[in-house]
C-alpha positions in Angstrom: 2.6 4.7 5.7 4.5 1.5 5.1 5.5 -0.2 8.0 7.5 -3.2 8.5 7.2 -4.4 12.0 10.2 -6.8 13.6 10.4 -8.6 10.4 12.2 -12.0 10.5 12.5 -13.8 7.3 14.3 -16.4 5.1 14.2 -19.3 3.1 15.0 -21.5 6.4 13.3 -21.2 9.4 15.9 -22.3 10.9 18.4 -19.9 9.8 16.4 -16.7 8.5 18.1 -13.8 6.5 16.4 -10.7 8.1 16.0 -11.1 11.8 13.5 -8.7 14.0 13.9 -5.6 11.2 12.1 -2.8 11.7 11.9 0.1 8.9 8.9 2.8 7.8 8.6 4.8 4.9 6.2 7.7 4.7 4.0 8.4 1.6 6.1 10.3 -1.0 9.4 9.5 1.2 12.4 8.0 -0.8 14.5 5.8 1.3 17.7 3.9 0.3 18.5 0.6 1.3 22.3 0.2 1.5 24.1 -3.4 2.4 26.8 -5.8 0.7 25.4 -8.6 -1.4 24.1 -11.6 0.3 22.8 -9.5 3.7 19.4 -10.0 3.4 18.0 -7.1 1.8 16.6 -7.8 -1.3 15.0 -10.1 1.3 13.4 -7.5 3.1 12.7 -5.8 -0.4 10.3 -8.7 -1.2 8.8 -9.0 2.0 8.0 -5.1 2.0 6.2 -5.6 -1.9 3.9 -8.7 -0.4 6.2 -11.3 -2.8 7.5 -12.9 0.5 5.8 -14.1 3.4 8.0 -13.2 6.9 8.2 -16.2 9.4 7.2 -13.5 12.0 6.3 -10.0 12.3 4.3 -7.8 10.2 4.1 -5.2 7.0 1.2 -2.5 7.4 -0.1 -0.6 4.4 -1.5 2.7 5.2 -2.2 1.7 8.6 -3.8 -2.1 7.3 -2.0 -5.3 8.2 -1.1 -7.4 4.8 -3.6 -9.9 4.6 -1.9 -12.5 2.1 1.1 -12.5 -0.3 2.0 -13.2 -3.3 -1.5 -13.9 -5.7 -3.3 -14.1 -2.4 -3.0 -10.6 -0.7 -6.1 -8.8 -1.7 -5.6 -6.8 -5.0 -6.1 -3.8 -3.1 -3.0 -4.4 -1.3 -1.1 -6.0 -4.0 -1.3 -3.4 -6.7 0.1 -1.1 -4.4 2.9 -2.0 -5.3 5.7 -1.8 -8.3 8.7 -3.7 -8.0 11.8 -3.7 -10.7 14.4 -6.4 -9.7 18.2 -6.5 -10.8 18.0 -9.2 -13.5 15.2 -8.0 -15.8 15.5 -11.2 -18.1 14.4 -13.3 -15.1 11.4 -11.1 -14.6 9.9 -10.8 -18.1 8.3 -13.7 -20.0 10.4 -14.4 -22.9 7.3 -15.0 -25.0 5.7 -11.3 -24.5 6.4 -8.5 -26.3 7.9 -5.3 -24.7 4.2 -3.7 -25.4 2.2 -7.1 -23.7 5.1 -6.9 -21.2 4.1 -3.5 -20.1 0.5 -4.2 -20.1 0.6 -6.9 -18.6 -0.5 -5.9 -15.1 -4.0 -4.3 -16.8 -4.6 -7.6 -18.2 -4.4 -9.4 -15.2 -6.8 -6.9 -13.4 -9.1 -6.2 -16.1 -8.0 -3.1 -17.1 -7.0 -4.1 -20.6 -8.8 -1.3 -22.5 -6.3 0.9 -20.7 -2.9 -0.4 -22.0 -3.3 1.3 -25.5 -2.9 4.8 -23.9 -0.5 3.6 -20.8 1.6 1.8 -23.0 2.2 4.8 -25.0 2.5 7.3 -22.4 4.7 5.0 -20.2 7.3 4.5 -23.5 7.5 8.2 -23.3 8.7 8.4 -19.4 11.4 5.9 -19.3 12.3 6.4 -22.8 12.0 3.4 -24.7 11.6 3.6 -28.2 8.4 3.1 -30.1 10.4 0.4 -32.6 11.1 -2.0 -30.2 7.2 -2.5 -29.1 7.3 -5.5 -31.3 10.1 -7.4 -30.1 10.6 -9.7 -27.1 13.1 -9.8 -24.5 15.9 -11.8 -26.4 15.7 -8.7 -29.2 16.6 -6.3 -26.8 19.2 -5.1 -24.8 19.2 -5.2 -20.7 19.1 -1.5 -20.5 15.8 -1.3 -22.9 14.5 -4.6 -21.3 14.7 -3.1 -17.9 12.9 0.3 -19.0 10.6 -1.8 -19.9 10.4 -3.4 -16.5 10.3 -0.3 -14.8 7.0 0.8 -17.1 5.4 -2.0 -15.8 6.1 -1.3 -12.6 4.7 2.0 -12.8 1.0 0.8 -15.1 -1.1 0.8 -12.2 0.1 3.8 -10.5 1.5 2.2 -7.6 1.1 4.1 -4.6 4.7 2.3 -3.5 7.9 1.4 -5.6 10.9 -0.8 -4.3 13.8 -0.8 -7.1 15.9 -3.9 -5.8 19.4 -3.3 -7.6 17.4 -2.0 -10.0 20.5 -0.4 -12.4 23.3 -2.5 -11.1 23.3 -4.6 -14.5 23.2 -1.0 -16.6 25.0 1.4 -17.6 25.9 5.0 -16.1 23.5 6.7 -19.0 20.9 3.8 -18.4 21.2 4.1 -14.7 20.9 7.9 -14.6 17.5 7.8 -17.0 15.8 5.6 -15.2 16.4 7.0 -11.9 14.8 10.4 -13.4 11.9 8.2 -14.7 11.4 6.7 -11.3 11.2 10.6 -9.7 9.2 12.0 -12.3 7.1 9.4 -11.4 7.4 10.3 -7.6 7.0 14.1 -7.6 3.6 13.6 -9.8 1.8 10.5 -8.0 3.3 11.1 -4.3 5.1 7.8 -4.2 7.2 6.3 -1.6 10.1 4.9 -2.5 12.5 2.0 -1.4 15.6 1.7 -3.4 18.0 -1.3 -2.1 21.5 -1.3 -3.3 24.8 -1.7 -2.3 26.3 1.6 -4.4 26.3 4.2 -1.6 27.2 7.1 -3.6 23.8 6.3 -6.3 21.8 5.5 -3.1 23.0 9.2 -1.7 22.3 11.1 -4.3 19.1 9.2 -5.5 17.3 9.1 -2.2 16.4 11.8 0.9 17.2 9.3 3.5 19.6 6.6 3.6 19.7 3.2 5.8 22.5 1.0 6.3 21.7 -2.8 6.9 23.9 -3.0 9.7 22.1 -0.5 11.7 18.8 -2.1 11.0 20.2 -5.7 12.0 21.3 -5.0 15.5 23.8 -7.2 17.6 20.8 -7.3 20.0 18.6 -8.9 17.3 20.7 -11.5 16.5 21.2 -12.4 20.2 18.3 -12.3 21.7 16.3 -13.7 18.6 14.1 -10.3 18.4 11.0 -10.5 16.5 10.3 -13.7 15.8 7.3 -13.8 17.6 4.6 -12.1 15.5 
């Protein structure tokens, strides 16, 4: 289970984005996160993946309070999680290959005898061609770029995914590809999902369950200040 717990959050303490949220999402549950742009959801996204420390409240993981964020929660924790974000050129390091790109994670935990075999299979499930292995994110178009964005995601075998906006850059035969990837992904590892967006009919159609931010953020919450207490 993934629980956030009256999560307030921001980039000012003084005036914070998310204020006293709560939202849970049950181990192979697909939710959809659905708000305009600039509510404070891809906020909420970040805090959910441990990339975002809340000013109060708290994120469980499988009934275990997050102990650190960011390169300090406990790699336990931490590779839990695969995130893909809207802009996939401002998450990929323009000196990687798509291939290093992709096995990237593995490196960084020490599973780098690994990525030969992932690499290759993960091409495969979001279908990004062998031929463009070599080249780096300037070659490429965003729709290949973020496929391979979302194989990354997906090299440790997260046991949770949050897609922030994650095809609102692509195209309607990019979109709909990586969407399947993302379930194949789900219905063989058991997944939970957390797709945040602001297309309601994709978010309908994509997830079981969908959440709009205005019923999360309450009038009650923003009077009374809920949740910013831990």
């Amino acid at each position: 289970m993934l629980e956030l717990r009256s999560i307030t959050a921001g980039y000012d303490r003084r005036a914070p984005v998310v204020r006293g949220v709560d939202l849970t999402l049950a181990p192979g549950d697909s939710v959809g996160l659905l708000g305009p742009s600039g509510c404070g959801k891809s906020t909420l996204a970040r805090v959910a993946a441990l990339l975002h420390k809340p000013d109060a409240g708290r994120v469980v993981i499988d009934g275990e309070p997050a102990r650190g964020w960011r390169h300090r929660a406990p790699r336990a924790q931490r590779t839990a999680f695969g995130v893909v974000f809207q802009q996939p050129r401002l998450s990929a390091d323009p000196r990687l290959t798509l291939s290093n790109l992709i096995a990237e994670p593995l490196r960084a935990t020490g599973r780098g005898s690994e990525a030969v075999d992932r690499v290759r299979e993960l091409t495969a499930t979001v279908g990004l061609g062998d031929d463009l292995l070599s080249r780096r994110p300037h070659e490429v178009s965003d729709g290949q770029l973020q496929r391979a964005c979302l194989a990354r995601a997906l090299v440790l075998r997260p046991r949770w995914l949050i897609c922030d906006e994650m095809t609102a850059m692509l195209d309607a035969s990019t979109t709909a590809a990586l969407v399947h990837a993302v379930e194949e992904y789900r219905r063989g590892s058991g997944a939970g999902l957390l797709a945040v967006g602001h297309d309601r009919v994709l978010l309908e159609r994509w997830c079981e369950r969908t959440v709009h931010w205005g019923d999360l953020v309450t009038d009650e919450n923003v009077a009374t200040g809920a949740g910013e207490r831990a």
